[in-house]
N, C-alpha and C positions, 0 to 999 in steps of 0.2 A: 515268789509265791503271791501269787490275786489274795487281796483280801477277801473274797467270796472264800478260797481256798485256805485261808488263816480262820474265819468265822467256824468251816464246817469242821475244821480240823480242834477246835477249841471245843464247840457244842460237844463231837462224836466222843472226845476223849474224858466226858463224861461218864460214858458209857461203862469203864472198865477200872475204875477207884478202889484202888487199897488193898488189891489183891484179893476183893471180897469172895465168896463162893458165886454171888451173881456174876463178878465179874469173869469167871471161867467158862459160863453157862451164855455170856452175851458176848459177840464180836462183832467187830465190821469188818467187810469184806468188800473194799470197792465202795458201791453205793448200797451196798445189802446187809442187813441189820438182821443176823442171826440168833439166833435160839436154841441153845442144846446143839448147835449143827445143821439148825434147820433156817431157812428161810423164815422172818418173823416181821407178817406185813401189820404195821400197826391200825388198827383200827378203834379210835379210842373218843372219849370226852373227856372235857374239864368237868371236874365235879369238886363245886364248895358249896355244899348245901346249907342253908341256914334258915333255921325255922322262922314263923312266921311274927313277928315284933320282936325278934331278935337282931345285935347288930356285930359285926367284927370289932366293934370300939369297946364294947364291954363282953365280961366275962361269958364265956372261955373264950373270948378274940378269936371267932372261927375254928377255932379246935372242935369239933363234933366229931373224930377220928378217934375217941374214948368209949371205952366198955359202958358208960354211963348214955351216950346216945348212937345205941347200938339198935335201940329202936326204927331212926333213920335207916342207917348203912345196911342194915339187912333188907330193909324193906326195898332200897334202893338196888342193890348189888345184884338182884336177880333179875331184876328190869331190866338194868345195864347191859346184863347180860341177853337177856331176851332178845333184844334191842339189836344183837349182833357185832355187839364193840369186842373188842379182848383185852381193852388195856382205858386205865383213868388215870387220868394228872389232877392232885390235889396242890394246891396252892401256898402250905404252909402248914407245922402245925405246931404246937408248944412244946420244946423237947424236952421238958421234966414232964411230961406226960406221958404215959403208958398205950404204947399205938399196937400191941402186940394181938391183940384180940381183933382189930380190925386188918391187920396185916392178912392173919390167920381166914378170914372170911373172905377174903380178897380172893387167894390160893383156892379156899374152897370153894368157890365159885367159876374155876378159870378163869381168870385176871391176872391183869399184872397192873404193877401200879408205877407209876413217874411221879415221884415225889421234887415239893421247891423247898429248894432252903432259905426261908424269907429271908428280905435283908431292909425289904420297905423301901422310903428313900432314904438317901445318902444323907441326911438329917442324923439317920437313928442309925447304920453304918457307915460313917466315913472308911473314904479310901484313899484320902489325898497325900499320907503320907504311908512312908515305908513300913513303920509302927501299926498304922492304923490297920491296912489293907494284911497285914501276918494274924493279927488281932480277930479278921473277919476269915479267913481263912482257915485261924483254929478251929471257930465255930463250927467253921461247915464240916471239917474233920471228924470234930467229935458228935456231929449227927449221923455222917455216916457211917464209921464204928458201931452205932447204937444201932443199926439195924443190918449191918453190911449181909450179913448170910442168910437174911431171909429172902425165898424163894419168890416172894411176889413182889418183893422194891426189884428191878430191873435197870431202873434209871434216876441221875436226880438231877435235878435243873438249878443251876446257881444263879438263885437269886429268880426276877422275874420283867423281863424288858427292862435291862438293865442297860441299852440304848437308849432307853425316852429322855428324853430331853426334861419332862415332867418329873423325874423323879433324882435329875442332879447327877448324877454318877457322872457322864460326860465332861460336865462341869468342872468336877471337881480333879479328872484324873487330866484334860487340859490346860485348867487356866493353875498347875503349880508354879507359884511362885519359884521356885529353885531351876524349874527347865519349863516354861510355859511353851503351850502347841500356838498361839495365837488364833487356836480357832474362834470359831463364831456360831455362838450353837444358835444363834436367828435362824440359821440359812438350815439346822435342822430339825423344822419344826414342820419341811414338808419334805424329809428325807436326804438335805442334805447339800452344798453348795451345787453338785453336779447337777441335783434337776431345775435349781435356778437357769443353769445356762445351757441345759437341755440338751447335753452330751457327757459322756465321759469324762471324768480330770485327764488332764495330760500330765503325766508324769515330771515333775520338778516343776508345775505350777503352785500357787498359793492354796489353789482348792485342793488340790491332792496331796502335799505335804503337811499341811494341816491337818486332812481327815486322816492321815495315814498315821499321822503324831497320836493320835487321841485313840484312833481305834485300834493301833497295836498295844496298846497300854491296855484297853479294856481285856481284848485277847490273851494279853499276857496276863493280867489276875484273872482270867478264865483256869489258863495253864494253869498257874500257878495253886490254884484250887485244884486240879483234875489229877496235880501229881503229887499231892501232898502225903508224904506218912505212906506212898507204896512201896512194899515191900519187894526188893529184887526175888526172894524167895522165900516162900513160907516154910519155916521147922513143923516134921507133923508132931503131933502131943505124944511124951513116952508113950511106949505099949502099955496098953492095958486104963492108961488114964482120959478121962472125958473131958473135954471141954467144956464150959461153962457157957450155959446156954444165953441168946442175947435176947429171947423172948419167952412168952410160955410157949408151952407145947401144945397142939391143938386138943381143945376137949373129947375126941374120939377115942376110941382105943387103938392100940397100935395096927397097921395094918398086917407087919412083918413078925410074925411069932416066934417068941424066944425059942434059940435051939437047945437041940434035948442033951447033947453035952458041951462042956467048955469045949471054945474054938482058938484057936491062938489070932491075937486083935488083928486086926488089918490093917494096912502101911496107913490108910489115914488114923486111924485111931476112932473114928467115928463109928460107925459098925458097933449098935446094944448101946449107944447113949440114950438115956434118956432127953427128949425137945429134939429141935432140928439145929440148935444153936451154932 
């Protein structure tokens, strides 16, 4: 397998984490990135808005995805939409914070959102060893638990150019002391030994066994992220009992009106819970 065909298969299997309710609602198909069933072309922006004399170094470190600067996102989220996008990649955001109010808005607007599970540099997450790299891993896990069944997280991005050479990860997953790749991240500081010598690696050369050394590692804690904690199959909740929602419920009133007599629950169990959890 090309490592082009190792990258897109590591990215894609993003897409389908935990067995969540998004991941039922999202596939690939080939190179077509479905929705509900349907063809789902993205047309999106980066949005990390931060108001003006404000910095991501102090508080809320870029977190503006709270009830509390909902002033922003509202005001933003119908632009966006204006705008003709269907979908926004936020960059990070605090997970002891409460994103459920902004999730909600997201949906209400027809959006969907691509969330990053920051990781910074490899400074503030090492992943040089086996300990370390499970360690970063949980994290990502238990962020995306926190939000897995809402309708407008679609996708989440591990980490952020976790290739750059600026930000270590490379580094660190190459030069381990216990199995070093002998690479040389000089040569990717403009993509890489091959465009030094302005062809292809040849397979069992130094430039190729080395980039292959380092970037199946990255790959594989791609994987290793993407399949973490899914479940072969979900138990649905006894009859009659609700699930425990994983945000609020949106401020509306329900769309669907309670029926006029008891009905016997339905095989998911969801059917008359209260939130969408």
């Amino acid at each position: 397998m090309s490592t082009r065909a190792r990258l897109a298969r590591s990215l894609l299997s993003l897409l389908v984490l935990a067995g969540s309710a998004s991941a039922k609602r999202v596939e690939v198909r080939g190179r077509q990135l479905l929705l509900d069933g349907q063809p789902f072309e993205v047309r999106g922006i980066c949005y990390s808005p931060t108001p003006i004399n404000a910095s991501v170094h102090f508080a809320p470190y870029g977190d503006y995805f709270t009830a509390d600067f909902s002033f922003i996102w509202l005001r933003d989220l119908r632009l966006i939409k204006a705008m003709g996008a269907n979908m926004l990649r936020v960059y990070g955001w605090l997970p002891e914070n409460d994103h459920s109010d902004f999730l909600d808005a997201v949906e209400a607007h027809g959006l969907k959102l691509m969330a990053t599970f920051y990781m910074g540099e490899a400074s503030e997450s090492p992943v040089e060893t086996e300990e370390q790299r499970g360690k970063v891993v949980r994290r990502f896990a238990e962020q995306v638990r926190q939000y897995r069944d809402h309708p407008a997280l679609i996708i989440w991005s591990f980490g952020n150019e976790l290739n750059g050479v600026w930000n270590g990860y490379l580094q660190q997953l190459g030069h381990n002391p216990a199995a070093p790749c002998a690479w040389d991240e000089r040569y990717d500081d403009l993509g890489g030994c091959w465009i030094h010598k302005g062809k292809p690696p040849v397979p069992g050369s130094q430039c190729y066994n080395t980039s292959y050394c380092v970037y199946s590692r990255l790959f594989g804690l791609i994987n290793q992220a993407s399949h973490r904690d899914r479940p072969k199959h979900r138990t649905p909740p006894p009859r009659g009992a609700c699930p425990a929602p994983h945000h609020h419920p949106p401020p509306t009133t329900p769309t669907r009106p309670p029926s006029p007599a008891p009905a016997p629950a339905p095989r998911s169990g969801r059917r008359g819970c209260q939130g969408r959890g």
